[in-house]
N, CA, C and O atoms as CSV, one atom per row, in Angstrom:
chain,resi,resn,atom,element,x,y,z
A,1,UNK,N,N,10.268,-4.566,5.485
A,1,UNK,CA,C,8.989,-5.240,5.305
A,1,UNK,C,C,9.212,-6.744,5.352
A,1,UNK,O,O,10.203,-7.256,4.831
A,2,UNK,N,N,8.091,-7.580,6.107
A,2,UNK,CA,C,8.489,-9.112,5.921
A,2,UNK,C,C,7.870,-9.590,5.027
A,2,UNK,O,O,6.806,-9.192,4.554
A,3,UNK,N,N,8.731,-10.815,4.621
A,3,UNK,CA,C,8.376,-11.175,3.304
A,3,UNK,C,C,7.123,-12.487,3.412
A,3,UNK,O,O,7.264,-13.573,3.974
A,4,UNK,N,N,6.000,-12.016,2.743
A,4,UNK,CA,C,5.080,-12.959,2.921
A,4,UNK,C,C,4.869,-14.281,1.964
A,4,UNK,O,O,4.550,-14.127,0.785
A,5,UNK,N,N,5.024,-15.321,2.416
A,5,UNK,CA,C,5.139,-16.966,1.860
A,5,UNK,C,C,3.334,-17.136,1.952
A,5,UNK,O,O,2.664,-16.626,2.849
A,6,UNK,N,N,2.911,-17.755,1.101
A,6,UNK,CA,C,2.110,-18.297,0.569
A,6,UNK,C,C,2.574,-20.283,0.389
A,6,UNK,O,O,3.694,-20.585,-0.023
A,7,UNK,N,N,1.810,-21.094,0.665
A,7,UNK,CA,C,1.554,-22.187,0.707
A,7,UNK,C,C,0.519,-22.766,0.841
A,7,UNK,O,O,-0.365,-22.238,1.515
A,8,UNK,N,N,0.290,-24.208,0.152
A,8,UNK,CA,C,-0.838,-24.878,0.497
A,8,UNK,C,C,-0.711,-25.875,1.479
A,8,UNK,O,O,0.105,-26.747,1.179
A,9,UNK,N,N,-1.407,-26.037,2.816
A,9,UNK,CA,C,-1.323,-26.914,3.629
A,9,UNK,C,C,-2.908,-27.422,4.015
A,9,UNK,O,O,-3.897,-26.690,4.030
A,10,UNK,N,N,-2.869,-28.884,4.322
A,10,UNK,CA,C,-3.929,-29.341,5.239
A,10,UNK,C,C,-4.099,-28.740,6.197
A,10,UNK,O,O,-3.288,-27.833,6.386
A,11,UNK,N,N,-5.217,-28.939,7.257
A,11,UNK,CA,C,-5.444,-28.686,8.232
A,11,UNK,C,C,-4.966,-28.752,9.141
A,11,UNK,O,O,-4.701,-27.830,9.911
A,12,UNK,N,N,-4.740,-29.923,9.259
A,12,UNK,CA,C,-3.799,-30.687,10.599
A,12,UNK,C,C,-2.379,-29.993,10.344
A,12,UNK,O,O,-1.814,-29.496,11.319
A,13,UNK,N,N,-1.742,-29.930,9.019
A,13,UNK,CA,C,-0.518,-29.754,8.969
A,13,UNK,C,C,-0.192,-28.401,9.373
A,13,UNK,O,O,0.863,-28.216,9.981
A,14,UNK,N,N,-1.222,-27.111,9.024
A,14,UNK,CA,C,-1.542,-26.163,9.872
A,14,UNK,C,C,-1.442,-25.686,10.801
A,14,UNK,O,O,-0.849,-24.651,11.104
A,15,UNK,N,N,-2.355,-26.795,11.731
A,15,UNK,CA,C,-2.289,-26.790,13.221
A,15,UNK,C,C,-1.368,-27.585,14.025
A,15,UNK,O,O,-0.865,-27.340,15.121
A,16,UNK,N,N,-1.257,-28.561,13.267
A,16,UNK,CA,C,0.426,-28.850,13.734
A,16,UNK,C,C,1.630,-28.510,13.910
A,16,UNK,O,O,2.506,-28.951,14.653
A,17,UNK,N,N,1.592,-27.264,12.787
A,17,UNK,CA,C,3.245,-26.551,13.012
A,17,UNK,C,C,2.604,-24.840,12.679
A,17,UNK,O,O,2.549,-24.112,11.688
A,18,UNK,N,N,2.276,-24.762,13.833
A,18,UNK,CA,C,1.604,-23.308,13.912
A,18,UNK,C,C,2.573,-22.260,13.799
A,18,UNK,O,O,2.070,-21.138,13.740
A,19,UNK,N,N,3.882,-22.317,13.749
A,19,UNK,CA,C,4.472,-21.401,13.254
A,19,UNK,C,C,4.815,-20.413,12.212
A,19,UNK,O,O,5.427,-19.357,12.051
A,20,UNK,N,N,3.900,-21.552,11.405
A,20,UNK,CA,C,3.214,-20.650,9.543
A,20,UNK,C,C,2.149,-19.951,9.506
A,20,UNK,O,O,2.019,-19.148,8.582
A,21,UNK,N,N,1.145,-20.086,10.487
A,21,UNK,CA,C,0.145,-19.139,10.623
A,21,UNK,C,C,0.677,-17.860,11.107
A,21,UNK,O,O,0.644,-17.915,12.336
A,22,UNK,N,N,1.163,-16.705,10.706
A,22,UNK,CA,C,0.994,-15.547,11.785
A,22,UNK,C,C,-0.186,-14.379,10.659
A,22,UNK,O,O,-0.505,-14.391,9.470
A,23,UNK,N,N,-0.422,-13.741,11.521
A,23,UNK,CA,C,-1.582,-12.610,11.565
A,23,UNK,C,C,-1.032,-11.252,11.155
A,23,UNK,O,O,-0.330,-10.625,11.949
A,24,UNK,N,N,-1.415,-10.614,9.556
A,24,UNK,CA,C,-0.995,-9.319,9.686
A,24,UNK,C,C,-0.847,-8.756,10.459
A,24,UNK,O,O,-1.235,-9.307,11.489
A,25,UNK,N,N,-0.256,-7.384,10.667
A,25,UNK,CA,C,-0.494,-6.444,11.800
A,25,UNK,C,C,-1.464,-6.002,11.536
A,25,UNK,O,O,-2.273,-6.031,12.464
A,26,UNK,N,N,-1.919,-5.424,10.334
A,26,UNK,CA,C,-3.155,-5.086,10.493
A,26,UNK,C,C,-4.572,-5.412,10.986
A,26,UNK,O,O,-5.520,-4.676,11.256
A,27,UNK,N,N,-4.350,-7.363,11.032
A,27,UNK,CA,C,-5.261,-7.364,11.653
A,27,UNK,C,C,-5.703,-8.082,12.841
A,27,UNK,O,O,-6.610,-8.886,13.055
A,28,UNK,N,N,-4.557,-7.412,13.727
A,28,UNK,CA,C,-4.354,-7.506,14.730
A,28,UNK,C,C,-5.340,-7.130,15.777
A,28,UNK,O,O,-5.800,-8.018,16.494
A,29,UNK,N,N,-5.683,-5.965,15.918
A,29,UNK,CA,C,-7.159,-5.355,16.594
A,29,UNK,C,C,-8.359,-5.899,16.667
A,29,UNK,O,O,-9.226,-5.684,17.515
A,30,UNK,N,N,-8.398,-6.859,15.438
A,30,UNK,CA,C,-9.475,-7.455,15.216
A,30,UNK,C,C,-9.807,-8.655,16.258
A,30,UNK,O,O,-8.966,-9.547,16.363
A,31,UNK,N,N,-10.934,-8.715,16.995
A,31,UNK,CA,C,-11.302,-9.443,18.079
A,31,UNK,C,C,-12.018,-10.740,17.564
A,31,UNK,O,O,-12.907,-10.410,16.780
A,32,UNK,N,N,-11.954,-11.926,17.707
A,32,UNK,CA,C,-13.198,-12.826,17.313
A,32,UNK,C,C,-13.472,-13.136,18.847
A,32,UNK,O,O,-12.843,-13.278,19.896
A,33,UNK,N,N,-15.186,-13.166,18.216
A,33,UNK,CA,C,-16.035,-13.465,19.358
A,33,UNK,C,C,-16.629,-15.292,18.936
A,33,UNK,O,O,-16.817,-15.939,17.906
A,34,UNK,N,N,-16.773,-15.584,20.769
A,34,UNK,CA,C,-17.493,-17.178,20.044
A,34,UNK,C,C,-18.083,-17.065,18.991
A,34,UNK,O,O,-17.653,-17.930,18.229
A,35,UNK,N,N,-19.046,-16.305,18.396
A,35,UNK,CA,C,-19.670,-16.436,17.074
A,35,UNK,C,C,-18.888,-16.811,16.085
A,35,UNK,O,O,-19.087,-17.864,15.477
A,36,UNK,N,N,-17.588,-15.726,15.719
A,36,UNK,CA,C,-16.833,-15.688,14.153
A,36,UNK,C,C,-16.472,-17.259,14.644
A,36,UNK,O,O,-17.070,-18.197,14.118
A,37,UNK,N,N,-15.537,-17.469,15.605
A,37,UNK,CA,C,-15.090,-18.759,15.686
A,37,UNK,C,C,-15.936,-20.455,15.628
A,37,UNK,O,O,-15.619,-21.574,15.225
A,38,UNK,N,N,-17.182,-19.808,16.301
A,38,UNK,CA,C,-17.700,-21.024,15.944
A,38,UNK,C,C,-18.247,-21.095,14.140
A,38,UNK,O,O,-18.767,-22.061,13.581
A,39,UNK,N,N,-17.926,-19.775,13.557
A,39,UNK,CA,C,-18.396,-20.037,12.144
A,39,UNK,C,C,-17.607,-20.805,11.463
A,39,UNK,O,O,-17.872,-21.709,10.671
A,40,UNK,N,N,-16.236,-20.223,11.963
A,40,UNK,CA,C,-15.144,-21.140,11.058
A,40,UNK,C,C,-14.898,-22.580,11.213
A,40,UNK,O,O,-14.384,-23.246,10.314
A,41,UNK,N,N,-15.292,-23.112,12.449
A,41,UNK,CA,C,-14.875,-24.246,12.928
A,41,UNK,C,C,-16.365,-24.872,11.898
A,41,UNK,O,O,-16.034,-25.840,11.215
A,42,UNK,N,N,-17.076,-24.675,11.815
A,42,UNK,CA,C,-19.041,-25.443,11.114
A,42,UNK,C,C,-18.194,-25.423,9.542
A,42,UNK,O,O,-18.115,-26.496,8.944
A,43,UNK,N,N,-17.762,-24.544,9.105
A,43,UNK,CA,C,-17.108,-24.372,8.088
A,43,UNK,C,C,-16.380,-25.273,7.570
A,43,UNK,O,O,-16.707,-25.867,6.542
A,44,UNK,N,N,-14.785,-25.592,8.520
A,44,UNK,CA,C,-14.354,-26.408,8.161
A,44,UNK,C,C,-14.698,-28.074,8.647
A,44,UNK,O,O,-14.005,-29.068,8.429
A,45,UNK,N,N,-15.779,-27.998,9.246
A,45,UNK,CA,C,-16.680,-29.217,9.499
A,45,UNK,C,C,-17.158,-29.474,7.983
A,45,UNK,O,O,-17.002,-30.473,7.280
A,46,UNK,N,N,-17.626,-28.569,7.779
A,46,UNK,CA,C,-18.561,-28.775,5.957
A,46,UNK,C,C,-17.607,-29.075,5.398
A,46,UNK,O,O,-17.663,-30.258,5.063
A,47,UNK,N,N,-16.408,-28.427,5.012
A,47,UNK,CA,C,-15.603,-29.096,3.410
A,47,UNK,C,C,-15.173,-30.067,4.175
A,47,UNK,O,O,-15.721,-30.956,3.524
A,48,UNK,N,N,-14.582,-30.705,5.121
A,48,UNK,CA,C,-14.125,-31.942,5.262
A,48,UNK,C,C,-14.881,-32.996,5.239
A,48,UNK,O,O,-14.355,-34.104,5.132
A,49,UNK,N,N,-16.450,-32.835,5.349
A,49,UNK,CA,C,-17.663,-33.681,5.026
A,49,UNK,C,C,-18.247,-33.861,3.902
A,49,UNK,O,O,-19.103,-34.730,3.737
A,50,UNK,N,N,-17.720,-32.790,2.698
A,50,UNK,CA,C,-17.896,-33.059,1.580
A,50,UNK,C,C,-17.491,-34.116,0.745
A,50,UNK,O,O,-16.324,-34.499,0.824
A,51,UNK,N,N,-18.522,-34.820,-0.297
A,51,UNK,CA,C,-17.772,-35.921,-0.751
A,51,UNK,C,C,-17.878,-35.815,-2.271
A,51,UNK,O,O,-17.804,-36.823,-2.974
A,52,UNK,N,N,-18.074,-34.445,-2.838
A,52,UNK,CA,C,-17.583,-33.887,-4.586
A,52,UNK,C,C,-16.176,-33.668,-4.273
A,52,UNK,O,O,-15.536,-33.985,-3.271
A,53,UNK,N,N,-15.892,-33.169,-5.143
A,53,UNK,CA,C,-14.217,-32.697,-6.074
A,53,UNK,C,C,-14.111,-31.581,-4.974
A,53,UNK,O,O,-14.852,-30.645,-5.274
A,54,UNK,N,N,-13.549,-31.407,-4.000
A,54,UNK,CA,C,-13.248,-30.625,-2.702
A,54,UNK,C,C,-12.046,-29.232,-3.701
A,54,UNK,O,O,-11.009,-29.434,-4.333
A,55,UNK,N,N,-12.624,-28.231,-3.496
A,55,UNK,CA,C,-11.298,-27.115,-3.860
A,55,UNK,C,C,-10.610,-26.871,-2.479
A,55,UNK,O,O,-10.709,-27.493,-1.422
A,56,UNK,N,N,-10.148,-26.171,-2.696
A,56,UNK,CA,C,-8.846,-26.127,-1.328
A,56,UNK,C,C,-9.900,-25.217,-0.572
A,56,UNK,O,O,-11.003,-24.786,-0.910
A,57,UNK,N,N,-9.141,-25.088,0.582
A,57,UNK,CA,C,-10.387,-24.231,1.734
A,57,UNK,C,C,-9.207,-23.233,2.332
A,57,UNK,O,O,-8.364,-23.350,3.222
A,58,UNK,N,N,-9.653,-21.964,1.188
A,58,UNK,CA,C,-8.652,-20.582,1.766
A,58,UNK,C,C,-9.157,-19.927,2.871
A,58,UNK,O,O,-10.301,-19.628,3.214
A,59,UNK,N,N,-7.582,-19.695,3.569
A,59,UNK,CA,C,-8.158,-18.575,4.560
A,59,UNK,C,C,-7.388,-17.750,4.647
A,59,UNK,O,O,-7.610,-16.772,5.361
């Protein structure tokens, strides 16, 4: 079994070293359509436009 790491990263730092993102297998099958994706992207448009006490933005 691989061992799953947990961390907190920015966004950028994220998408900058994309080698920390990988995808269960399980949910692998799972398709996003322009919709899911454009949800997430409005999403993280909103908390980065927020200007209260920001909690972290899990995914």
């Amino acid at each position: 079994m691989e061992e799953i790491i947990v961390e907190s990263l920015t966004l950028k730092d994220l998408f900058d070293n994309q080698q920390t993102l990988a995808i269960p297998e399980y949910q692998r099958p799972y398709v996003w359509t322009p919709k899911e994706i454009n949800k997430l992207l409005v999403q993280f448009k909103q908390h980065k436009e927020r200007t209260d006490e920001k909690p972290l933005f899990y995914l």
